[in-house]
N, C-alpha and C positions, 0 to 999 in steps of 0.2 A: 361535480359529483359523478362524472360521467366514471365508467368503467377503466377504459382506458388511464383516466386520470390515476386512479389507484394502482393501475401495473405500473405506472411509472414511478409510482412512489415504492412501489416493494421492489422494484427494479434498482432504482437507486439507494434505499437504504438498507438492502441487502448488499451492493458492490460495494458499499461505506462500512457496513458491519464487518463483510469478510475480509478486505485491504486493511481493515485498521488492527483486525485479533491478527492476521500474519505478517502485519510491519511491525507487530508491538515483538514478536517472536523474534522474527530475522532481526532486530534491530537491535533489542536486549542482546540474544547469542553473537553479536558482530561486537559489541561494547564490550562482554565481558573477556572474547579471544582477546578486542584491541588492550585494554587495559588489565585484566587478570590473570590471561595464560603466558606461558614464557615460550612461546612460538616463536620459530626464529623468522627476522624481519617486522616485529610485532608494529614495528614506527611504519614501514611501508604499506602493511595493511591494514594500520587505522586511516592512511591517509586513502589507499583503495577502498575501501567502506562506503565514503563519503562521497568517489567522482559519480554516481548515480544522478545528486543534484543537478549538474553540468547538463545533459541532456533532457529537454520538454518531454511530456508523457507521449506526445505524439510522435516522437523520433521513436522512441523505446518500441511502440506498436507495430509502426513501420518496420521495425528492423525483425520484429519478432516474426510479423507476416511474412518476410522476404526470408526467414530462416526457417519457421514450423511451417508455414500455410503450404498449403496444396499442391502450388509450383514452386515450392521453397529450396534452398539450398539442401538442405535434409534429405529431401524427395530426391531431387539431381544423385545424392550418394547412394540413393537406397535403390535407384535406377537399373544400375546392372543386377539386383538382386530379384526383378521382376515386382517391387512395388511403382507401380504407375502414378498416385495419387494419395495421398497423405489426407485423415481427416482435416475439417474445416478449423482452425482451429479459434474463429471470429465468436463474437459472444460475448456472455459471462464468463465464461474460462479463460481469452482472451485477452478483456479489456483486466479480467482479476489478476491475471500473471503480470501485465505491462502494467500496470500501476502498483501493484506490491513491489513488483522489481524497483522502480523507477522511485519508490517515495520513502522506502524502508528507511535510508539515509537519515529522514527529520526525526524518527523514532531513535535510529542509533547515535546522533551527536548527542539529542538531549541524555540520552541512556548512561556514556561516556562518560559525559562531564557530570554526571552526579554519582559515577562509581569513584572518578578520579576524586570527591568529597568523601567519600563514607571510609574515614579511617578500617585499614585492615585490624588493627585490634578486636574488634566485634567478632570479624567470622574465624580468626585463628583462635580468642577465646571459644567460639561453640566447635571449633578443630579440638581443642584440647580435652573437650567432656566427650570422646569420641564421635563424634557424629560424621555422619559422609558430608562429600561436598555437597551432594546435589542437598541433602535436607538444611546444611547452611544456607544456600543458594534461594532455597526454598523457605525458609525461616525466620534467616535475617536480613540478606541480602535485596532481595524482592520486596520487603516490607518497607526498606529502606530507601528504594527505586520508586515506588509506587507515585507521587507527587509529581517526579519529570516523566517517567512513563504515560502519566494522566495529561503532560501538556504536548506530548510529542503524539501521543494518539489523537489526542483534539486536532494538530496540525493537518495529517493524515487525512481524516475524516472531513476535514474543512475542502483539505486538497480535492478528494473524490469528488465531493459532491460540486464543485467548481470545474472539473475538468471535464473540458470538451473536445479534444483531439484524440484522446486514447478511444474513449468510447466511440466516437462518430467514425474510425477508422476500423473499428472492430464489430460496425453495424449492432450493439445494444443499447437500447430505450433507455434514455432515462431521461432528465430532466432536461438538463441543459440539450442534448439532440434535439429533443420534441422541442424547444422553444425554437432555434435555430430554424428547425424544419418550419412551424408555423409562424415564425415571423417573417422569412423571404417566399413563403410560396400564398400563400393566403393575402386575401385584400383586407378582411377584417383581422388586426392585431393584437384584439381585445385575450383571446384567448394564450397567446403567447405572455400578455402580462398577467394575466392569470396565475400563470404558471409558473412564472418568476416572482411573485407575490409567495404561493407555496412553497418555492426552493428556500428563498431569504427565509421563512417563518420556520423550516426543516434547518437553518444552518443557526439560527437563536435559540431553537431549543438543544440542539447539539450541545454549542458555548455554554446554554444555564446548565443544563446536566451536566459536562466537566466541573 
């Protein structure tokens, strides 16, 4: 019940709410370019969609610090223009960009493969009663999505709350750090299972609410 306890909970099921509303975004818009637009190369970038998976959250953080942070590659170009130092860019902003990046993938395969199901007759029938795309999209399309959309955000959301490389690299609290922190520096453990007791109990209600 301590305080603390509670930031870590709004810490972490804030980074879980926000990674999972803009993987469900970039994931859907990755599915419908790969399978609905006539982009040329459409086969090559269903398959770049998906190398994301290939690399752990903690590559993706690393690489993202080594390019935005402070002494990053960015900064080195932005050098001769008299910026010396680049905001920080470690955090919630941080661990949210390197896990959106890195997990959107499990939102846009399931996406994919349930657009590659929903026969086009539906949205060229509500094409034909004039409607734009985006209100088909929005209409029928989406209502159609909604069930794999529901298990590729569970994924997501499972991901978050399990990862422990992006966030401990990008120094924000949340669950999984604080245990880590208190189970190798502390002599009493008790409270480290504590707090693994509340992570598991936050990742079953996740699963019953999908």
């Amino acid at each position: 019940l301590r305080s603390r306890t509670l930031t870590l909970a709004v810490n972490t099921l804030g980074l879980a709410a926000a990674v999972t509303l803009a993987t469900s975004v970039i994931g859907v818009a990755a599915a419908w370019v790969a399978v609905r637009s006539d982009i040329p190369g459409r086969r090559i970038w269903a398959t770049a969609f998906a190398l994301p998976l290939v690399f752990p959250s903690y590559v993706g953080a690393f690489t993202i610090l080594a390019a935005l942070g402070p002494r990053g590659l960015l900064q080195g170009w932005l050098e001769p223009l008299g910026v010396d130092r680049l905001p920080d860019i470690g955090g919630f902003a941080g661990a949210f960009l390197a896990l959106t990046l890195f997990t959107y993938p499990y939102v846009y395969l399931v996406a994919a493969s349930a657009l590659r199901g929903i026969d086009p007759a539906w949205e060229e029938a509500a094409r034909t009663l004039g409607r734009s795309r985006w209100f088909v999209f929005r209409t029928v399309t989406l209502p159609l999505l909604r069930p794999a959309l529901a298990g590729g955000a569970l994924l997501v959301a499972l991901y978050v709350l399990h990862d422990f490389g992006a966030v401990a690299l990008m120094r924000f609290q949340t669950f999984t750090q604080a245990i880590f922190v208190q189970y190798k520096a502390a002599f009493d453990r008790t409270p480290a299972a504590i707090l693994s007791l509340i992570l598991v109990a936050i990742a079953l209600v996740v699963v019953v609410f999908e």
